[in-house]
N, C-alpha and C positions, 0 to 999 in steps of 0.2 A: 482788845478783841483781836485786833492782826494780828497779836504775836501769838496769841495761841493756835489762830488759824496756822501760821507758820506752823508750829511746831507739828500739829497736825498732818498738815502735807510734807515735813521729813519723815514724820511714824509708818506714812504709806505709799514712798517714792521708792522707786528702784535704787536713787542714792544712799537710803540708807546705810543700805550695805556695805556703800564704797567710803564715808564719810569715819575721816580719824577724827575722834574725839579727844586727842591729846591737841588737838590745833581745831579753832576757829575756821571753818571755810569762809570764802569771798563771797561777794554775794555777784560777782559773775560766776564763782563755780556752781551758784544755784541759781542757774538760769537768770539772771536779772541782767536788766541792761540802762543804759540811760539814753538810748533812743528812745522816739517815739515811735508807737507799731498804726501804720495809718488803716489798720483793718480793728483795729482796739474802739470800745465803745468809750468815751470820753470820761466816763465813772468806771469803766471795766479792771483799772489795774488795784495790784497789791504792791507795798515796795518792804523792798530789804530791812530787816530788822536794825542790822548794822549800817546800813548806809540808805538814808531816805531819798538818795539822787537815786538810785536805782530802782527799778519798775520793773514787775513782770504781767502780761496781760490775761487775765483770766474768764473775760467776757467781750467777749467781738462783737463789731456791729456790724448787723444784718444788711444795713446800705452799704458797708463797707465793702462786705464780700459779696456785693451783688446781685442782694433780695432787695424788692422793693415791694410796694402795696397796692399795685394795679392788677386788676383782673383779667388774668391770663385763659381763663378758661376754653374762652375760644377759637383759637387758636395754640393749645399748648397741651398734647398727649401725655404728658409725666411732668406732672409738676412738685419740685419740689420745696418745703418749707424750713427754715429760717430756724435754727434748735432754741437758738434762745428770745426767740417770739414769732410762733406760728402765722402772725396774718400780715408776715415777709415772706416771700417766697422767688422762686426764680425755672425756668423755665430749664428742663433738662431735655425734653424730646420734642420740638415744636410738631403742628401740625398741618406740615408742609410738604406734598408728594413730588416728588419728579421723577420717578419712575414707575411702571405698573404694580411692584408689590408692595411698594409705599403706599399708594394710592388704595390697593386694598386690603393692608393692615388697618389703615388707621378711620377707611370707611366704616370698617364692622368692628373696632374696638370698644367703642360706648366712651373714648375718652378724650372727644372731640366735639366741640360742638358746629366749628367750620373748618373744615380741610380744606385746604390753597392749593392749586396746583401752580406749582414755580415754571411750568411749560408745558413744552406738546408732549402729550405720554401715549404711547402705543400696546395695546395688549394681545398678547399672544395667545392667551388659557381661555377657553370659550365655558370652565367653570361659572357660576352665576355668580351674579356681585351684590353681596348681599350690603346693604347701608343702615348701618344701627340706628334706633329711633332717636331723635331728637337731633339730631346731625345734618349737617347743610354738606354737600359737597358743591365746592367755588369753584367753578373753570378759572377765572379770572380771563374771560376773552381767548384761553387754549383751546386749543382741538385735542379730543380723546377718539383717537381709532382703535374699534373691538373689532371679533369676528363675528360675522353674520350670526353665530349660532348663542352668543353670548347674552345672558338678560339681568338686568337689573329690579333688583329686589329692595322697592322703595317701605319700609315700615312707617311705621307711627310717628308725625311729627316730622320725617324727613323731607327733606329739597335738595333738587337740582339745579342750579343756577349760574348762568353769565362761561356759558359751552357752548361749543359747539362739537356735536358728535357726529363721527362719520362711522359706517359699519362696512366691512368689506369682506370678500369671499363669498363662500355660497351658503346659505341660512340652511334651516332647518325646515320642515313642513309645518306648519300650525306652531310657530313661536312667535314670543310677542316681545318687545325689545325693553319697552317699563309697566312696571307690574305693581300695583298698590294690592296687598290683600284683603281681604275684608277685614271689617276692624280698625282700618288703616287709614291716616288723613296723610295724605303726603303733597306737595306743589315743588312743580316745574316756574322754573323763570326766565327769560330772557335766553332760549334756547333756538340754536340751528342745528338741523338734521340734515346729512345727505345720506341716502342711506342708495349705495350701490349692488342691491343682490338680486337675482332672478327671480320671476314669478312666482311666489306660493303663498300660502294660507298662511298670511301674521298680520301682525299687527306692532305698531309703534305702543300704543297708550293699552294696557288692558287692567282686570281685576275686579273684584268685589267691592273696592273700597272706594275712599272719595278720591279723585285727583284731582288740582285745581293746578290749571295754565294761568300764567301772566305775563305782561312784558312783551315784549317782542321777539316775534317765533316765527322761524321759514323754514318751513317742512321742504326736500326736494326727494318724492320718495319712488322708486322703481318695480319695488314688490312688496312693501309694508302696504296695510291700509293704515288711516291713520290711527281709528279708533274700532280695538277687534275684540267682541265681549268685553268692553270696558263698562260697567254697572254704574258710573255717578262719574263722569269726566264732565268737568267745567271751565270756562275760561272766562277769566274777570281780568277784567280793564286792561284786555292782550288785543295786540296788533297782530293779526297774524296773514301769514302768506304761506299756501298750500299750491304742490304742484306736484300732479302725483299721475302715476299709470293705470294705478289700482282703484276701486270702489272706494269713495273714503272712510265710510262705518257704515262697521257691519254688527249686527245683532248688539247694539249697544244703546245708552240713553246720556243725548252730549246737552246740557246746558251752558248757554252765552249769554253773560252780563258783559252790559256798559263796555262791549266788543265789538273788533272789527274785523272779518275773515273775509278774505278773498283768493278765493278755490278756480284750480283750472284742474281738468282732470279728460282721462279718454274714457274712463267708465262711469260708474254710479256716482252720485251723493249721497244715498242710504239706503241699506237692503236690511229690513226686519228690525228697526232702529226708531227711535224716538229722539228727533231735535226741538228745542225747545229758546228762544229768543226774546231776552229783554233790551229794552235802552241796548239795541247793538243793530250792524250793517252785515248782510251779506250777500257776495256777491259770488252766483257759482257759474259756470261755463264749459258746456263739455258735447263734442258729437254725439253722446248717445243718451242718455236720460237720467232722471233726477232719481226716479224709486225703482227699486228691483227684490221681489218677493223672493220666487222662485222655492217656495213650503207652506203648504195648504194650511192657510188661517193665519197667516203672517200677516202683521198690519203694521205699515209704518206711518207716524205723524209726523207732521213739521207744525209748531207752532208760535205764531209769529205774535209776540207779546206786546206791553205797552211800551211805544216807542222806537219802534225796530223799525226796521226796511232790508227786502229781503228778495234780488231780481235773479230769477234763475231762468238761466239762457242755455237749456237742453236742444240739443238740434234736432234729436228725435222725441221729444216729446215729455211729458211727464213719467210715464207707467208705463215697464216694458213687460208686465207678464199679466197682467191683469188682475192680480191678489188687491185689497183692498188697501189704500192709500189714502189719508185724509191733512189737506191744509185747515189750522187753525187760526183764525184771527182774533185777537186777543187783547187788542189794544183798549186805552180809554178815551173820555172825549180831552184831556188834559195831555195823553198823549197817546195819539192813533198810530194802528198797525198798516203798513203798507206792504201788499204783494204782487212782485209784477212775472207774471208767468211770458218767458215769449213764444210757448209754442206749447198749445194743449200734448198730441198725442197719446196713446193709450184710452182704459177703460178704467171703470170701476174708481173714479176717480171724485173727492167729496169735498167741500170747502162748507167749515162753518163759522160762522160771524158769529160772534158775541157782545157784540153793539152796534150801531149805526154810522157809528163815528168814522172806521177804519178802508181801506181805501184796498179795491183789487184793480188789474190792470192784465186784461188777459188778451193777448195773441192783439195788444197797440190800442185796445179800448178798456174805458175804466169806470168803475162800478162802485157803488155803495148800498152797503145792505138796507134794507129798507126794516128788519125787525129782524133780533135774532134767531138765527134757522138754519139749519142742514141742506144742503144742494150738492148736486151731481153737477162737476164741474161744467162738462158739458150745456147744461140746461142754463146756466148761470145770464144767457142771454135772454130768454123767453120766460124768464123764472119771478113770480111777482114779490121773492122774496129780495130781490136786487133791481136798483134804479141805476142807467148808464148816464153818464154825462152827455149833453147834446154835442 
């Protein structure tokens, strides 16, 4: 059978042509040799009809030439495959940015499932950054500085993780810096923000869609709010540290699992907004007040679930417009809700208890509901639906 294959491979070599057939060629003149080829698969060679020390290699090995059978996918944009066994492969465009167009090529190519960034990368193009679904972008503990005016477009399945982002110059009016759209489950992880730009209408977190926080996160923001029309922003099992100029959510709906946020701020904690707390701490602090309406039938809640603890320390008081505001208590008797208000202020101001169990703490005196009931903050002293501690 090899010597037919031989003759075979003279019938359709370029040799052919050159080859006298009044003389025998060598079988170095047809390529054969009596080394060994260390990129040859161990069964790979044919040898010389005339001379069996001699060897030619016609099937290489895939480890040889530096496929191997590990799962490259995420990490490695073009990966290519082994000709003579597909499930060898080797890595020809890893998926590793260090500079801004690397970083976003290989975010919105679909052919990455984690993008590394090798350093600090700075972006110039205040175009949007769109991040293909299914795809993680890694800081790896770098810092990514954008322009103010620049936004990130988080799809399906996507994450941010282990950055820290800084934004700089002068933003935009009404932009929002990450953006999940509806449809969309995207998570942030273990992120730091500094975000240096002037006063205006944005937001850090926005969109339709679900966004889930985790990890450990320190917002330091100047004219971002944190969360601005964001429709299902959550944070699970995040440590977080907020420190901001601005209102922190606005017109948005933030649920907090098995969390911990502690907020200093010179404005609001929520204007037309719905916060919502399970098994988590918070802890807010600011000269001017907790709710702020400011559009006829705007109603914001805080509701403080099973497990939680949640002291806001407004210096002017709860309600600064007088639109309708309501504290929820929420807790169970396995695990009670605690609300410690230090300073009433304002009007039109409601707390309802949802069992007996859960504990209020208004203006250094503390209260438990006596059956569950709706009350005007106010009234909550003279009110038979609450008993004080002596």
């Amino acid at each position: 059978m090899k010597y037919i294959l031989f003759f075979i491979a003279i019938l359709f070599s370029n040799q052919a042509v050159a080859l006298d057939c009044s003389k025998q060629p060598t079988c170095a003149e047809l390529n054969y040799s009596k080394e060994d080829n260390p990129k040859c698969d161990k069964n790979g060679y044919i040898f010389c009809p005339y001379d069996q020390s001699y060897k030619k290699c016609v099937q290489y090995s895939c480890e040889a030439l530096g496929f191997t059978q590990s799962d490259k996918s995420d990490w490695c944009a073009d990966i290519a495959h082994c000709k003579t066994d597909n499930t060898y492969t080797a890595c020809q465009s890893p998926c590793f940015a260090t500079n801004a167009e690397e970083l976003s090529d290989l975010a919105s190519s679909g052919k990455c499932k984690i993008v590394t960034m090798r350093n600090n990368i700075t972006m110039t193009d205040v175009s949007n950054f769109w991040v293909y679904g299914h795809t993680t972008i890694d800081g790896a503990n770098h810092t990514l500085t954008i322009p103010g005016a620049k936004k990130f477009y988080l799809t399906s399945q996507t994450k941010l993780q282990n950055l820290s982002l800084v934004t700089k110059g002068e933003g935009m009016e009404s932009v929002t810096l990450i953006n999940a759209n509806s449809g969309n489950e995207a998570e942030v992880n273990n992120l730091t923000i500094t975000e240096q730009l002037g006063s205006h209408n944005a937001g850090i977190f926005s969109g339709e869609g679900v966004l889930t926080l985790s990890g450990n996160m320190q917002f330091t923001l100047n004219g971002y709010q944190l969360a601005y029309y964001a429709h299902d922003l959550r944070f699970k099992d995040a440590q977080v540290t907020i420190s901001t100029s601005k209102d922190l959510i606005g017109d948005s709906t933030v649920l907090v699992e098995n969390s911990r946020l502690n907020i200093t701020t010179t404005r609001v904690l929520m204007k037309r907004s719905h916060l919502t707390l399970r098994h988590s701490e918070l802890t807010f602090s600011t000269p001017s007040t907790v709710f702020y309406g400011n559009v006829d039938n705007a109603e914001s809640t805080l509701t403080v679930g099973e497990g939680s603890r949640v002291v806001l320390d407004a210096k002017s008081g709860v309600n600064m417009d007088g639109k309708k505001v309501t504290f929820i208590l929420k807790g169970t008797s396995a695990a009670p809700a605690y609300l410690e208000i230090k300073k009433l202020g304002g009007a039109n101001i409601y707390v309802t208890a949802q069992n007996t169990t859960d504990t209020l703490v208004l203006e250094g005196k503390t209260y438990h509901p006596t059956n569950p009931a709706t009350t005007l903050l106010s009234d909550v002293e003279k009110s038979q639906n609450w008993q004080s501690e002596p």
